[in-house]
ZABA-417531 format. One record per residue (C-alpha): x, y negated, z negated; residue in three letters. Coordinates in steps of 0.001 Angstrom, whole numbers, padded with zeros to 6 digits, always signed. Layout:
BEGIN
XYZALA...
//
This chain:
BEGIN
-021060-133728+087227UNK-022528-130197+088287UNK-025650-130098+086264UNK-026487-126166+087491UNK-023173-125642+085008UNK-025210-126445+081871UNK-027288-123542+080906UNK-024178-121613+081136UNK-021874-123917+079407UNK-024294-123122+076537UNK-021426-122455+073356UNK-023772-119549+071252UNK-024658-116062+072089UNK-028217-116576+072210UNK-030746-119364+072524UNK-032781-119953+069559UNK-036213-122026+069365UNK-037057-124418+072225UNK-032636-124778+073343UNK-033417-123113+077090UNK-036072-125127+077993UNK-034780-128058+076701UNK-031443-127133+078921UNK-032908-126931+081882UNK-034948-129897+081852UNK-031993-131534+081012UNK-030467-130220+083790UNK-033271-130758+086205UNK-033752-134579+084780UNK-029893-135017+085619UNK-030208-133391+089100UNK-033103-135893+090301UNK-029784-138391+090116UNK-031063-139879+086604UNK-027085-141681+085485UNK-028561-141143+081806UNK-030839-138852+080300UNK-032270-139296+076731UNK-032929-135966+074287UNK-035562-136601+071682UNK-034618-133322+070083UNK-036269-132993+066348UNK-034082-131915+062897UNK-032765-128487+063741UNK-032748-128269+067458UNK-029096-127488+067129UNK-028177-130960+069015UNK-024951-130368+068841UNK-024769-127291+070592UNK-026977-129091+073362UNK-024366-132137+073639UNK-021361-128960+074093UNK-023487-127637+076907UNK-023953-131257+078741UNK-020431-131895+078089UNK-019340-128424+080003UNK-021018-129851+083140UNK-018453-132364+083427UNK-016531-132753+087236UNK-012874-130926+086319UNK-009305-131648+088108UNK-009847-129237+090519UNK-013372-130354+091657UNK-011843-133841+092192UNK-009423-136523+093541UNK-007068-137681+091147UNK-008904-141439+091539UNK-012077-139658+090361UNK-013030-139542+086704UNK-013229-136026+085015UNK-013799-134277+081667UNK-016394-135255+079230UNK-016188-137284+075967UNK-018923-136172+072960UNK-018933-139001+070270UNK-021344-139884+067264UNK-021362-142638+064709UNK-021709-140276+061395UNK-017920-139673+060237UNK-019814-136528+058279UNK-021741-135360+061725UNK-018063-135191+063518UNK-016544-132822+060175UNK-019469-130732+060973UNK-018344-130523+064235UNK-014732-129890+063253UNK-016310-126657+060923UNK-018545-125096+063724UNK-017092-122358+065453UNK-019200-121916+068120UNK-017664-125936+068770UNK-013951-125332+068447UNK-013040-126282+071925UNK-013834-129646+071154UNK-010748-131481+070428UNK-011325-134251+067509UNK-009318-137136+067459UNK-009644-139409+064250UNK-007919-143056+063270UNK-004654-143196+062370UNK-005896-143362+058646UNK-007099-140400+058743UNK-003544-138719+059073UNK+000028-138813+057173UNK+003420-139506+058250UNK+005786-136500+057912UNK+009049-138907+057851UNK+010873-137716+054801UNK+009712-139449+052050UNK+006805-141085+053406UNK+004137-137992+053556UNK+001830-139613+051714UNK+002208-142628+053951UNK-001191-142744+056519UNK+000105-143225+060109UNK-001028-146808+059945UNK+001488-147905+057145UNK+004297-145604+057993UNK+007627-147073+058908UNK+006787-147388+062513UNK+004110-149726+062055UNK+006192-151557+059312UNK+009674-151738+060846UNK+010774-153461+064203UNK+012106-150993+066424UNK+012073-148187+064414UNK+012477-145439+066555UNK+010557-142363+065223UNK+012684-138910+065609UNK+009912-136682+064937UNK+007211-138821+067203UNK+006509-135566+068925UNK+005034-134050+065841UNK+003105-136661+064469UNK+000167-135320+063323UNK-002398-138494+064548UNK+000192-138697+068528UNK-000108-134962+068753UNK-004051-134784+067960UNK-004176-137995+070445UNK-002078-136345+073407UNK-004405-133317+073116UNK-007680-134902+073289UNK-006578-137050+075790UNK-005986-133886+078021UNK-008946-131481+076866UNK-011631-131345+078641UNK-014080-132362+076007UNK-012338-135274+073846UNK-014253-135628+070308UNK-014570-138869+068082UNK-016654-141345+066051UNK-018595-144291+068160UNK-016249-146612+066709UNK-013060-144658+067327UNK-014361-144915+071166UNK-015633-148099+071440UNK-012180-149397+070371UNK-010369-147406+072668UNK-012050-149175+075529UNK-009657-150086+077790UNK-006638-147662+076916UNK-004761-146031+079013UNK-004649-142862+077074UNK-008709-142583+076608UNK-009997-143991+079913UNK-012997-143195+081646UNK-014502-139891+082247UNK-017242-137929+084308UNK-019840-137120+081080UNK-019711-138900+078413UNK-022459-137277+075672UNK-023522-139768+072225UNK-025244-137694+069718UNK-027292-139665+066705UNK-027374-142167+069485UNK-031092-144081+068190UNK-028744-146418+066611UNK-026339-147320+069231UNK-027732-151233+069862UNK-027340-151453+065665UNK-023930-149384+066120UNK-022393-151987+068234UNK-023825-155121+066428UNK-022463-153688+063040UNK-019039-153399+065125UNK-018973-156701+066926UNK-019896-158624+063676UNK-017004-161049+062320UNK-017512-160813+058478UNK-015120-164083+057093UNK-015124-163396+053498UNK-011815-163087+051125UNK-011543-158909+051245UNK-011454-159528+055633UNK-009331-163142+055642UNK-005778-162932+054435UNK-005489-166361+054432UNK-008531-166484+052438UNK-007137-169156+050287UNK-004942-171006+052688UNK-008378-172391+054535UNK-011390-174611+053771UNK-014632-173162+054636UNK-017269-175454+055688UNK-020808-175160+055397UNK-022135-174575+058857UNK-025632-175004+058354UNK-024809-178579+057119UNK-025487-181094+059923UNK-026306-179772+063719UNK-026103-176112+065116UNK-024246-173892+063047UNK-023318-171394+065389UNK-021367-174417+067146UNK-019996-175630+063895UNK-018895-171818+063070UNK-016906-171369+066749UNK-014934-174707+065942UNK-014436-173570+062538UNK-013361-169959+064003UNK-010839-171982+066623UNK-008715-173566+063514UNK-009023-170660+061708UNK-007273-168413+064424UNK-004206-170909+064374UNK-003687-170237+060629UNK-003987-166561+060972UNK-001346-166652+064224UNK+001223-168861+061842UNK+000805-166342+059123UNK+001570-163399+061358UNK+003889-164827+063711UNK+006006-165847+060106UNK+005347-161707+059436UNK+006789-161022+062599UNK+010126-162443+061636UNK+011089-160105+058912UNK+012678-156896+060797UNK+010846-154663+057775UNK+007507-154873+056532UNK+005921-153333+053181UNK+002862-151530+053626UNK+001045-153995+052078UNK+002251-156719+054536UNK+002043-154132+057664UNK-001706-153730+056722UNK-001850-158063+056271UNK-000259-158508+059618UNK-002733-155691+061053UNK-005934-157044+060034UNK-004419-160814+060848UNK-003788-159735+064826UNK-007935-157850+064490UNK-009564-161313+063099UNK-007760-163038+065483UNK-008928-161338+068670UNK-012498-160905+067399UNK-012385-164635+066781UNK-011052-165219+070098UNK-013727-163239+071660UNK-016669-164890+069756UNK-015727-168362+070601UNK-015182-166863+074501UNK-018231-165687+074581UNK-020260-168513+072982UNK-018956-170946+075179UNK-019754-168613+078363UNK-022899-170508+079971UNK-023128-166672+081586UNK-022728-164431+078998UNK-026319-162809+077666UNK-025338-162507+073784UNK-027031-164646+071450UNK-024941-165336+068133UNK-026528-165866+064874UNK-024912-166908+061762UNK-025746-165954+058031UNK-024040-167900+055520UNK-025891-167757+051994UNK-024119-170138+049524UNK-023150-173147+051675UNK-019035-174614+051860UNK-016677-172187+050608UNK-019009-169266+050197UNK-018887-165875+053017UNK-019917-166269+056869UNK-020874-163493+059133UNK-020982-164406+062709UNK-023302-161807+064321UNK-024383-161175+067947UNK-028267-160374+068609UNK-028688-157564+071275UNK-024858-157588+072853UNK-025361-156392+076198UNK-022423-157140+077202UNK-020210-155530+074326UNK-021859-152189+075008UNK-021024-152557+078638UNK-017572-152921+077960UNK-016989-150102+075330UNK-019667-147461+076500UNK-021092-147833+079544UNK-018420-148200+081878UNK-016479-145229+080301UNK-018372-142883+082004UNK-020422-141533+085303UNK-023246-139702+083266UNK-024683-140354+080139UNK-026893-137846+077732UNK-027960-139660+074432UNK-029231-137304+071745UNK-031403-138287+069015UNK-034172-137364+066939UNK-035621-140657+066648UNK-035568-142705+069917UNK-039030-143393+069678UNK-039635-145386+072925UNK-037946-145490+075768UNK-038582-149116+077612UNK-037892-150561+073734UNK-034476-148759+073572UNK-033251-149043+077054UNK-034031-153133+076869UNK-031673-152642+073397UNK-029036-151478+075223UNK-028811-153017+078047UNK-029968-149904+080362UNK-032245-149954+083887UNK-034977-147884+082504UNK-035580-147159+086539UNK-032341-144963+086159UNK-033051-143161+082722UNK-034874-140126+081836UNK-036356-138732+078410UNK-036538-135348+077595UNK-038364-134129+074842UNK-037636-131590+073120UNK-040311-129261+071091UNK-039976-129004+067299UNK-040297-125012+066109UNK-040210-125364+062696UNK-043927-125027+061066UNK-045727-128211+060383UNK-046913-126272+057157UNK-043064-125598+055951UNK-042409-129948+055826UNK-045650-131383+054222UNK-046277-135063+053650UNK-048042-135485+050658UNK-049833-138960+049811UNK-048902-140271+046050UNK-048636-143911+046735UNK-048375-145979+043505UNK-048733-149565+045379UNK-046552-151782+047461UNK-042838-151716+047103UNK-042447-155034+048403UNK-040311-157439+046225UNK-043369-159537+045040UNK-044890-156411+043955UNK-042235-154096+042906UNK-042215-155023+039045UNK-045357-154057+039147UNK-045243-150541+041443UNK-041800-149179+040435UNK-042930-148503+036565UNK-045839-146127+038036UNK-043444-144407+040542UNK-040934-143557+037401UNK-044153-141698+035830UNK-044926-139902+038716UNK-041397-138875+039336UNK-041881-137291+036325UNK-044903-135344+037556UNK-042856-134332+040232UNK-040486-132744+038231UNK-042950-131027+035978UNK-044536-129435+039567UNK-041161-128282+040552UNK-039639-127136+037477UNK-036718-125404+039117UNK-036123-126494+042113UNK-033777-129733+043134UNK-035203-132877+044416UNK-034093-136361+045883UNK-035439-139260+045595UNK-034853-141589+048199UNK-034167-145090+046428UNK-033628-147425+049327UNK-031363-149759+047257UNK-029102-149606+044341UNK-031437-151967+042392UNK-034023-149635+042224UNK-031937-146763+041717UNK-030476-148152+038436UNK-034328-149416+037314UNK-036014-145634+037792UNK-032664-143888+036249UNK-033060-146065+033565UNK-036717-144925+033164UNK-036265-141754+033359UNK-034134-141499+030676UNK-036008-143791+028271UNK-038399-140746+028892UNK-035562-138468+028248UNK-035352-137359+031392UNK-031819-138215+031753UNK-030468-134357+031809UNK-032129-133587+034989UNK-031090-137201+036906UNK-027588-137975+038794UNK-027503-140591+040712UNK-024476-142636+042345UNK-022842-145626+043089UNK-020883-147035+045887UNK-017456-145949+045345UNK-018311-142074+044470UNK-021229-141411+046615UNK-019424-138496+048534UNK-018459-137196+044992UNK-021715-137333+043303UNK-023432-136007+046443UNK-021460-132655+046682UNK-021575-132230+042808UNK-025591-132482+043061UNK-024799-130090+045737UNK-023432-127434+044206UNK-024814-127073+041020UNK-027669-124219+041020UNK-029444-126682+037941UNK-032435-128175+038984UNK-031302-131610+039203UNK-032748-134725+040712UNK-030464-137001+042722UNK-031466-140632+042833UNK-030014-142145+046569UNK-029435-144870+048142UNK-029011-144704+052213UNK-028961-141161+053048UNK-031430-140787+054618UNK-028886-139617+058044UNK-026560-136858+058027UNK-027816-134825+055535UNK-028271-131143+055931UNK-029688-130125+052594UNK-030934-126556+053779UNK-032601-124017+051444UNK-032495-124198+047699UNK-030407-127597+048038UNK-033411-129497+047723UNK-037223-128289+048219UNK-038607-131707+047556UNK-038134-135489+048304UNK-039977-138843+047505UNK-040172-141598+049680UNK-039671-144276+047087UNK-040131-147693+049436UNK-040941-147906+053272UNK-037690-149108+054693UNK-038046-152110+056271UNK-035062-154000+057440UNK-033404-156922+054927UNK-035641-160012+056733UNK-032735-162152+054573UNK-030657-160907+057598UNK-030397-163592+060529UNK-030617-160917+063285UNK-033762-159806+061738UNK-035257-163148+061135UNK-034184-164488+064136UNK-036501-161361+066335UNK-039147-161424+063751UNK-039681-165438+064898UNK-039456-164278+068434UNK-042371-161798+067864UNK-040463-159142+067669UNK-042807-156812+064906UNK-042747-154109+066668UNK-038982-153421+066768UNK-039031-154112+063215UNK-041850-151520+062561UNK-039881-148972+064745UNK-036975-149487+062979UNK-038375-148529+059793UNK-040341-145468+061553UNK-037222-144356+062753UNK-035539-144150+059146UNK-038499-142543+057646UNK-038211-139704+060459UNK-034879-139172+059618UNK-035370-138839+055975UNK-038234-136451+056261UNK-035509-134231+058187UNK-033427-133952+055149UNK-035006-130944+053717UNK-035980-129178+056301UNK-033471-127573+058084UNK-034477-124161+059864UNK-037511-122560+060918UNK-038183-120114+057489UNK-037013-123535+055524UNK-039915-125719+053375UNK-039547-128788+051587UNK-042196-131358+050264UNK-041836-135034+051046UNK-043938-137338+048968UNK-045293-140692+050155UNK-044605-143321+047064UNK-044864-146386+048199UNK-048176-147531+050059UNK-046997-149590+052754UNK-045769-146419+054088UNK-049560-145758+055255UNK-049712-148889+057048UNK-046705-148375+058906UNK-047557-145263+060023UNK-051355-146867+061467UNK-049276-149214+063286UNK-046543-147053+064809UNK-048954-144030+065607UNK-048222-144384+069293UNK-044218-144005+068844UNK-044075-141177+066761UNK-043515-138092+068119UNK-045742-135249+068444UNK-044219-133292+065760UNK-044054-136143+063046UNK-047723-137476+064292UNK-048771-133673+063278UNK-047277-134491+060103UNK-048907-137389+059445UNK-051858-136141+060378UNK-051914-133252+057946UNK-050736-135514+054632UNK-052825-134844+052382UNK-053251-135529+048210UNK-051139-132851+045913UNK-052454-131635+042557UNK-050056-132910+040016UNK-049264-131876+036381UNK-050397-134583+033620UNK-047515-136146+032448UNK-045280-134271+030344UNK-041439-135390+030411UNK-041062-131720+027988UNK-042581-129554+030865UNK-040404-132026+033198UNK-037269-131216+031875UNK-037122-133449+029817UNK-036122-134271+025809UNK-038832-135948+024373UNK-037438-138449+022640UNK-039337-141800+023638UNK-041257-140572+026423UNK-044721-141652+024748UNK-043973-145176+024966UNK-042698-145270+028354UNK-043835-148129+030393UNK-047012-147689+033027UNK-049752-145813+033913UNK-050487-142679+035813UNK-052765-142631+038795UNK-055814-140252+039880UNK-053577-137602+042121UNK-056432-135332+041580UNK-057059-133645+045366UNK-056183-130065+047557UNK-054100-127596+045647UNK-050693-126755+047664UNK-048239-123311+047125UNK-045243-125216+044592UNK-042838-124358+047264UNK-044808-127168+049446UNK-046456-125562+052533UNK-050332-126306+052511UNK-053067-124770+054267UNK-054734-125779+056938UNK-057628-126720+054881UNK-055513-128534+052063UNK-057431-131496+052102UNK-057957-135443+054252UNK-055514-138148+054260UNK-056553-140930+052793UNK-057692-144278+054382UNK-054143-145086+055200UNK-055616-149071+054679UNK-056226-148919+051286UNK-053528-150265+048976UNK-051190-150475+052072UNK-048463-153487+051930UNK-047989-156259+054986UNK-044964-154889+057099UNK-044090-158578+057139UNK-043268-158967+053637UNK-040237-159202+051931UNK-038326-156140+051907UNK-035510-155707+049812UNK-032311-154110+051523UNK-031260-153210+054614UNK-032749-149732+056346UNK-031292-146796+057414UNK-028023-148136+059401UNK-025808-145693+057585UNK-025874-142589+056063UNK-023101-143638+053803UNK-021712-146636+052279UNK-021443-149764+053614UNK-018825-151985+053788UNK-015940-154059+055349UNK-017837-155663+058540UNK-021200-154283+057349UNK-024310-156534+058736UNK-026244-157995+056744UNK-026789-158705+053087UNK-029559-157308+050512UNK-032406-159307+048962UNK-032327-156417+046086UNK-029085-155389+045661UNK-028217-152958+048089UNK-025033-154105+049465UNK-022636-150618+049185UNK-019480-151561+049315UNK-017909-148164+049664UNK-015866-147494+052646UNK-015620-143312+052779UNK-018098-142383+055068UNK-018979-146016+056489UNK-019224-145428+060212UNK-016426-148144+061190UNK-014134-146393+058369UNK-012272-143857+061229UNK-010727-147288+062365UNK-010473-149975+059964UNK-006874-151525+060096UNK-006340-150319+063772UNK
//
């Protein structure tokens, strides 16, 4: 790596906001002979354009010996934040490679065929005439010889070990505050009847029955590997495949090596990964077998595939905390903050917290936020909004509530088979319309008139009904937990905000929200701490549902009462003066962080599913599989 090549490796014309002085201290943190440097770079920063300009200071072929590692690698975990990358011009010599799903077969007849069913992954010997043209070998061959290779996290992490992707000088993560969660969601072993073919052919015990039952789930793992070999080896005699059974004998061979590898690893006195194991409704009901902090996994498919590291995020909020996560010498790390240039007044936080969100409490709290959701509408009258729902239970509860108070005109909402759908229709209507979420609070650019306002419905606490999470909250562990939310909040207040001119209200809903922030003050960033510190109380209309948008109808009788949002008076488009009033005592009303908290926060920006972690006390299992981070590879 030449660091003095990354200023000028810079892809646009010109440098805009804090970009130069964030390259050079970069550069300067990489030439004091740091092996990985971490960019806190806010919403905005143009991150990607930083991560092209890290990866052009990669060693080349001619700088080298042919035993020496070259080229750079730039990978993320958001499937969505790659497309971007595909669409940016200023980005185009970064060569994308997806999984093989991602791409048809162009063997006559079978063009609608992805790569991973076509006939050569379903006939024995088949040898392909038009190989050289396949669209997924021909994207492969190229990224394997460009100097920048482009792909998801999980697209690299299972190409550890090949001899096509192998290791390389720079390797540059962007989104990378997730990575530790990243490669737990990847190395979990979900044993449910979608993810075991032979589902039906097997017993499944009740591990927590009598003794350990991590123990009792690697012998049950062991017998369960020598079914899945009989099944496939008895695949394996037929000389042509369906696509059905190529995809059955595909995901047999996958559970059988991660099985192999858990039990490997759980009986290795020397291995540092602790295994944890959730299974809710005893014999014959799901297991997921899930490591806690896997060291060693990350070694393995990220660390040793490179020289140099740059990890770009937002929202790493403490270095010591995330090195430890990832199994990094903080000694041998450096952080690089970057400024934020967009105007604290343009991104508000305004305090309307109804109560605590928490599941004793919600019955109670989510009645009052449906009421002032309508206040919110009536305040922006024509401009979109989202409301961030953290789980698909309370989605369906306020969209239901909004249209008892005939609201239902100006709601969408979604659910976990057409989020992607629903999302970009929301999008591109110019109607005022108010999309209800659940998880996207990542990988949204909703710049400009695509939203101007947001609510914060429930502080996003992990799903404690998780076994990783309980498991480090009985080791002490509250102040990962409380980061974990912080970071998720962070990245949802980025949503609106997207360029320096932009503005966008976020409103505060639920009041454990205030708490959180008193207790995570000292991670937060300067630029969201200036946030914080400026939230302030908004002047609301009454409540109208007719000056909402709404039809009358019932809206008198709707359930719950409004509360005193008297306070400063803000501009409708959301930027308040200096002078726009105190926040609150951020104590009163405020929630335990140690409560019950429905769902699961902020691992992915789209829907979950196939060897998701984790289940949902409310509801908010997704299982949608579009923009899933794991989706570039399932059935490889």
């Amino acid at each position: 790596m030449d660091p003095s090549r990354i200023i000028d490796s810079f892809p646009a014309p010109s440098f805009r906001g804090a970009q130069e002085r964030a390259l050079r201290d970069i550069r300067d943190a990489f030439a004091d002979g740091n092996d990985v440097v971490l960019v806190r770079a806010p919403t905005g920063s143009g991150k990607s354009l930083l991560a092209r300009a890290i990866a052009g200071s990669a060693a080349t072929v001619d700088e080298t010996s042919p035993a020496q590692a070259t080229d750079a690698y730039y990978t993320t975990p958001q499937v969505s934040q790659l497309d971007d990358v595909a669409e940016d011009d200023l980005l185009s010599d970064l060569k994308i490679i997806r999984g093989k799903s991602n791409y048809n077969c162009i063997v006559c007849g079978e063009e609608d065929t992805p790569v991973d069913r076509a006939p050569c992954a379903r006939k024995r010997g088949f040898d392909c005439s038009v190989r050289h043209r396949c669209p997924y070998f021909s994207d492969r061959a190229i990224a394997s010889n460009r100097q920048i290779a482009a792909m998801t996290l999980a697209y690299f992490m299972q190409t550890a070990g090949s001899d096509v992707f192998r290791k390389r000088d720079v390797v540059v993560v962007d989104e990378a505050h997730g990575l530790a969660e990243w490669a737990e969601m990847y190395a979990t072993i979900d044993l449910k009847p979608r993810t075991v073919p032979v589902w039906d052919d097997i017993g499944v015990p009740d591990v927590a029955a009598a003794g350990d039952p991590v123990e009792r789930a690697s012998r049950f793992a062991e017998a369960l590997v020598g079914v899945c070999k009989r099944e496939k080896d008895e695949l394996l005699t037929k000389s042509e495949l369906t696509p059905e059974e190529a995809a059955r004998r595909d995901r047999l061979q996958e559970l059988i090596g991660e099985l192999q590898w858990f039990v490997e690893d759980y009986r290795d006195p020397q291995s540092p990964t602790t295994w944890v194991v959730d299974q809710h409704d005893g014999e014959g009901s799901p297991i997921a077998i899930k490591p806690l902090d896997p060291a060693k996994y990350l070694k393995h498919t990220v660390w040793d595939r490179g020289n140099k590291f740059a990890l770009l995020s937002a929202t790493i909020l403490n270095k010591a905390a995330f090195c430890r996560s990832v199994g990094l010498d903080p000694s041998k790390v450096a952080l690089v903050d970057v400024e934020h240039t967009f105007p604290v007044e343009n991104r508000p936080l305004y305090d309307v917290t109804q109560g605590k969100m928490t599941y004793e409490h919600r019955d109670e709290t989510l009645p009052k936020i449906a009421r002032l959701a309508v206040r919110l509408m009536a305040k922006h009258p024509d401009e979109k909004g989202l409301i961030h729902c953290h789980s698909y239970a309370i989605q369906a509860e306020l969209r239901r509530r909004l249209a008892e108070m005939g609201l239902g005109n100006r709601v969408r909402g979604h659910d976990r088979d057409d989020r992607n759908v629903e999302l970009e229709t929301w999008k591109a209507t110019d109607r005022p319309k108010v999309f209800l979420s659940v998880k996207m609070e990542e990988a949204l650019d909703l710049k400009g008139d695509l939203c101007r306002w947001q609510v914060l419905c429930k502080a996003p606490y992990l799903n404690t009904n998780d076994s990783r999470v309980a498991r480090r909250l009985e080791d002490g562990q509250w102040a990962w937990y409380r980061r974990a939310a912080l970071r998720t909040v962070i990245q949802a207040c980025g949503r609106v905000v997207r360029a320096p001119d932009d503005y966008g209200d976020t409103y505060v809903a639920d009041s454990s929200l205030l708490q959180l922030f008193d207790k995570t003050r000292t991670d937060m960033p300067d630029w969201f701490a200036a946030q914080v510190d400026r939230m302030s109380e908004p002047d609301l209309p009454e409540f109208d549902p007719v000056a909402a948008g709404g039809r009358g109808g019932n809206a008198g009788d709707a359930v719950g009462g409004t509360a005193n949002l008297g306070g400063s008076t803000s501009r409708s488009s959301g930027a308040s003066g200096a002078g726009s009033g105190s926040r609150r005592d951020s104590t009163r009303g405020s929630g335990s962080s140690g409560s019950r908290a429905g769902g699961s926060g902020g691992a992915s920006a789209g829907g979950s599913g196939g060897r998701k972690s984790g289940g949902s006390a409310d509801g908010s299992d997704d299982g949608g599989r579009s923009n899933h981070p794991l989706s570039d590879v399932w059935g490889e």
